[in-house]
N, C-alpha and C positions, 0 to 999 in steps of 0.2 A: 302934257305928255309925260309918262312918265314909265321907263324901261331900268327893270331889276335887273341884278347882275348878281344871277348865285357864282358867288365864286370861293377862292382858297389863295393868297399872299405866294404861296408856294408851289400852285400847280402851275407848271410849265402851260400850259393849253392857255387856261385864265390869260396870259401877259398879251397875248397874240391879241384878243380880243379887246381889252383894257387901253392896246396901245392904239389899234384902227378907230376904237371908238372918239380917241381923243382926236386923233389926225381928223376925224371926221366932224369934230365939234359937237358928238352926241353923248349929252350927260346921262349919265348911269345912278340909280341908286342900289349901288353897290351891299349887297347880303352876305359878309361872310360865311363861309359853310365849310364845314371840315368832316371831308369823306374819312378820315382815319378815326376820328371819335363819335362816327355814327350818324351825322347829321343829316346826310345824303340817305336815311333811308329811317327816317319819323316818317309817319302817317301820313303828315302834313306836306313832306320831300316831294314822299311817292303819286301824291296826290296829282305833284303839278310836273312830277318825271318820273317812271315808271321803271327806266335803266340806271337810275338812284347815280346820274354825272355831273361835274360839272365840267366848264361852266355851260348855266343853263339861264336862257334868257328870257326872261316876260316880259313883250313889248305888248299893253294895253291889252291883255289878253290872249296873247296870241305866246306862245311858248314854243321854244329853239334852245335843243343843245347840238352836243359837236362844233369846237371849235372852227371850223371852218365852215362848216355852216351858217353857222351865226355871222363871218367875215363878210360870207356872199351874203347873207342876209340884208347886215347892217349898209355894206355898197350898193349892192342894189336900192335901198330905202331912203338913203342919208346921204350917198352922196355928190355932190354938185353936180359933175360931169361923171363920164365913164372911165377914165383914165386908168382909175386904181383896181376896174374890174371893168374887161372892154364891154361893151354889147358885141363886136362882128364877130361871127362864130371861129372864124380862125385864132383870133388873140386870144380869144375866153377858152380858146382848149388849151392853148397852150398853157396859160394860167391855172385850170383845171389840171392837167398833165402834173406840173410842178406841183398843186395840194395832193395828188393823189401819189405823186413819189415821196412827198413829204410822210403823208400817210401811211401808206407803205413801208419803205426803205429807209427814210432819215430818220426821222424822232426815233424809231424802232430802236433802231442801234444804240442810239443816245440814252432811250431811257435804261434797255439794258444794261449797259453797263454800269447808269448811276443809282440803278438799283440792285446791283449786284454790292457796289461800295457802300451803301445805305445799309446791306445786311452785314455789315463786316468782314468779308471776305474778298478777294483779290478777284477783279474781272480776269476772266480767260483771253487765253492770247486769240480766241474765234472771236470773241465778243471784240476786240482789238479792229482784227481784220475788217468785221462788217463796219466800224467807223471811217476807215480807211476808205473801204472801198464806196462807202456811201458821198463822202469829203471827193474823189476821185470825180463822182459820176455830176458832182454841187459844182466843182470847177469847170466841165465840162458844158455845163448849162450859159456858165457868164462869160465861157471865152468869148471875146468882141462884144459882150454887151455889157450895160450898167448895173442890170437887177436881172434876176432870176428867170425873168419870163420874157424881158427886151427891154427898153430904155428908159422906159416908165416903173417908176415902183410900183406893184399890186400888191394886193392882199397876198398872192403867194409868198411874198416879200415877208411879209405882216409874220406867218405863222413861220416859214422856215428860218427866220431869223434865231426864234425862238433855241431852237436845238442846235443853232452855231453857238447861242449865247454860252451854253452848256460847257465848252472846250475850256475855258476858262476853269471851272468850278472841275475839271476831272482831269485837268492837266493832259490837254492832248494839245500836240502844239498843231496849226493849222498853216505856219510859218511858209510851206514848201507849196501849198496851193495859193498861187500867187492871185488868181481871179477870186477865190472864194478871200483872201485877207484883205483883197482892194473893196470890194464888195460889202463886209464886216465894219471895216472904215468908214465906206458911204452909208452904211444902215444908221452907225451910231450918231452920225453928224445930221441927220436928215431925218433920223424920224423921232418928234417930237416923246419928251418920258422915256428915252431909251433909260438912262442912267435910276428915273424913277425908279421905275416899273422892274427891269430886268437886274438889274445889281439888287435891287432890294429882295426881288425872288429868289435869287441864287443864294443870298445871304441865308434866308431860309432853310434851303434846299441842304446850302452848307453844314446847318449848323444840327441835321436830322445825319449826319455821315461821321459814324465812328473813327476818332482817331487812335494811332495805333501808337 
């Protein structure tokens, strides 16, 4: 068996996948690719992705990008039970609901503003707001529960972790949403490679943000 992993140390999306992969015990042979120096769109890229993204995954032929794509992909395919991605159609929307707010509304926010700081210039106090109010809507999802979607961790888990990681790395304190800090605590303790995977991205992420 053997499943590629176009990926990037530094893209946010990449770590979502990297980390389910591992909770899943599915090894990767990992393909660095770095979309800022062109690699994402050789001949050879476009060949096997046509929307020149990553990360993008070749399992035995078979080709998946969109990070959360690939999440359901890889729970669907690999793993034991259904727990991490339900089968009964009410759980699996709600888990759906949460990638599609994640999609939507969280990352959004996140990446703007950490690509606002990346150009060197000061995020706007709008750009402020939509993390706010994004952090607002992430509290609202785990009041009474453990994880994102209900008691069980899922892959929604997996990707929206992702852009909490983030607060750290742009100094927004998360201190005052007390379900989304309780929540951030249980991610790092529970899911395996947190510190790998997401401290070593951020490092990255870090070190492409002009200091002043």
């Amino acid at each position: 068996m053997t499943i590629d992993l176009y990926y990037s140390v530094g893209s946010p999306p990449c770590r979502s996948v990297l980390l389910l992969a591992k909770a899943l015990g599915v090894k990767l042979n990992l393909k660095e690719t770095s979309a800022r120096n062109g690699e994402t769109k050789t001949p050879q890229f476009l060949k096997i992705n046509p929307q020149h993204c990553i990360p993008t995954l070749v399992d035995n032929g078979f080709v998946l990008w969109e990070s959360r794509a690939i999440l359901g992909y890889l729970a669907n395919k690999y793993a034991k039970d259904d727990s991490i991605y339900p089968k009964d159609p009410q759980k699996r929307a709600i888990v759906d609901q949460r990638l599609y707010f994640d999609l939507g509304t969280f990352t959004p926010s996140l990446r703007e503003f950490v690509l606002k700081m990346r150009s060197g210039k000061d995020p706007t106090a709008d750009m402020a707001t939509n993390i706010e109010e994004a952090f607002q809507l992430l509290d609202k999802f785990l009041d009474g529960q453990d994880w994102v979607a209900g008691n069980n961790i899922t892959i929604a888990d997996y990707s929206i972790v992702i852009g909490a990681s983030l607060t750290e790395l742009i100094g927004f304190n998360i201190v005052k949403y007390n379900n989304v800090t309780r929540w951030l605590e249980r991610a790092k303790k529970t899911i395996e490679g947190y510190d790998e995977v997401l401290i070593a991205g951020n490092a990255v992420l870090k070190s492409s943000i002009p200091t002043k």
